[in-house]
C-alpha positions as CSV (number, residue, x, y, z in Angstrom):
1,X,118.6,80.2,101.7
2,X,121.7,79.3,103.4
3,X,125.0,81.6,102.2
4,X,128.5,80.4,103.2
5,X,130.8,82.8,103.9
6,X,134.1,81.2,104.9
7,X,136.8,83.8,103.6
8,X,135.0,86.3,105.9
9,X,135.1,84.6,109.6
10,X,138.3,85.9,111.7
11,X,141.0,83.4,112.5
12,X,141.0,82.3,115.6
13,X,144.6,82.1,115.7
14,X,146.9,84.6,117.4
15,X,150.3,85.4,117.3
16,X,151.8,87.1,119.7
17,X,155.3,88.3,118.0
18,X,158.5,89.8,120.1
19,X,158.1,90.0,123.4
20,X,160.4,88.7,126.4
21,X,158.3,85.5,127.6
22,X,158.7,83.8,130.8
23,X,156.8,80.3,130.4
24,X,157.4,79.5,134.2
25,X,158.0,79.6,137.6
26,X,162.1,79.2,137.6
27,X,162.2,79.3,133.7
28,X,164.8,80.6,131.5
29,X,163.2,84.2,130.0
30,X,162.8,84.1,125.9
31,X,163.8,87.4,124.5
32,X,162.2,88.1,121.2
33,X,159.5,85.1,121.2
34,X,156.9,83.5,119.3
35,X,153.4,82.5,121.0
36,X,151.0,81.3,118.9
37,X,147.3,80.5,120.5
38,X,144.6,78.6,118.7
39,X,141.4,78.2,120.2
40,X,142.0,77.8,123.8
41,X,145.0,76.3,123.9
42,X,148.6,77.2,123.3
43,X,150.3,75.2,120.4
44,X,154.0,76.9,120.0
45,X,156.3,79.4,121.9
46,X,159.8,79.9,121.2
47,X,162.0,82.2,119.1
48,X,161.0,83.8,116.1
49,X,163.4,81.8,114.4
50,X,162.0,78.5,115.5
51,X,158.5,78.9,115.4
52,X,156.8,79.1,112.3
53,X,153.7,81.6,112.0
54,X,150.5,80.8,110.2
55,X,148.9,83.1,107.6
56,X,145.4,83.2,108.4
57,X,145.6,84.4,112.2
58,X,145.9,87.6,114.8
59,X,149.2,89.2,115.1
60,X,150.2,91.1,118.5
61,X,153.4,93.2,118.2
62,X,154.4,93.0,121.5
63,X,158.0,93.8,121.3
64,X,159.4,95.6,124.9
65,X,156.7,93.8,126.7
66,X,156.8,90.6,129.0
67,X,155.0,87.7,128.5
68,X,154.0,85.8,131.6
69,X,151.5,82.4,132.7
70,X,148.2,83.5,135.0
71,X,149.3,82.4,138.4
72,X,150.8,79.0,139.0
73,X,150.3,78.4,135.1
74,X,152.9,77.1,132.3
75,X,153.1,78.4,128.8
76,X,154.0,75.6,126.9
77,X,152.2,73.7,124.4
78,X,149.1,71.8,125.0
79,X,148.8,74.5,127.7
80,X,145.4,76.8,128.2
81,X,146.1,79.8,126.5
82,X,145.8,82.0,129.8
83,X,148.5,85.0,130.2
84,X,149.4,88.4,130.9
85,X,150.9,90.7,129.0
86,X,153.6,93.0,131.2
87,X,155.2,96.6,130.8
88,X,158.1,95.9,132.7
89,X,160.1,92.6,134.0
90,X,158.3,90.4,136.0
91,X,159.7,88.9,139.5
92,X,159.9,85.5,138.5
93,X,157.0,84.6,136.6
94,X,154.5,87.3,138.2
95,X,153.9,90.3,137.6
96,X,156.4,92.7,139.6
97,X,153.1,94.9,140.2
98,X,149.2,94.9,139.3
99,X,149.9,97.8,137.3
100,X,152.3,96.2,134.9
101,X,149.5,94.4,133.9
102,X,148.7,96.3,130.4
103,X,146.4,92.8,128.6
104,X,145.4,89.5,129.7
105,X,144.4,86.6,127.6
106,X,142.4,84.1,129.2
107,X,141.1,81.4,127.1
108,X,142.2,82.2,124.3
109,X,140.3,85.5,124.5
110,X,141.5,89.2,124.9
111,X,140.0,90.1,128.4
112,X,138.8,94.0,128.3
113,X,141.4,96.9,129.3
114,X,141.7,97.8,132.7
């Protein structure tokens, strides 16, 4: 017997609501953005007001925090979905120190806390 159960499977959608993101090297920062990740990939980042968020999906508060690429990376969309999520402002687009580090997503997946 084969039972589908498609109103129980988690989203694989995330949102990743209010932080300041930096999607590059030499890019303007975004204060109070909007990432959303399906999948793998990156499909939307920009300012609350601009990007609209899907119901079914993960939502992140990550307001106070930095968003920032993995090294050399872009977030913009089409991009992979790999970043780090920072306690305090990055130098550029890296991380001003390993410990800032407080979450990475790579792949679209939460890595485990350091």
């Amino acid at each position: 017997m084969l039972l589908a159960l498609g109103g129980c499977q988690k989203s694989d959608t995330k949102i990743l609501i209010g932080a300041t993101t930096v999607p590059g090297s030499g890019a303007q920062p975004i204060e109070g953005s909007v990432i959303v990740v399906s999948g793998k990939t990156i499909r939307a980042v920009g300012l609350q007001k601009d990007v609209p968020i899907p119901q079914d999906s993960e939502r992140v508060n990550l307001t106070g925090k930095w968003v920032v690429p993995n090294s050399g990376g872009r977030l913009e969309p089409g991009s992979p979905a790999n970043l780090k999520v920072l306690e305090h402002a990055p130098n550029g687009a890296e991380p001003a120190s390993p410990a800032d580090v407080s979450r990475e997503l790579a792949d679209g997946q939460w890595l485990p806390a350091r």
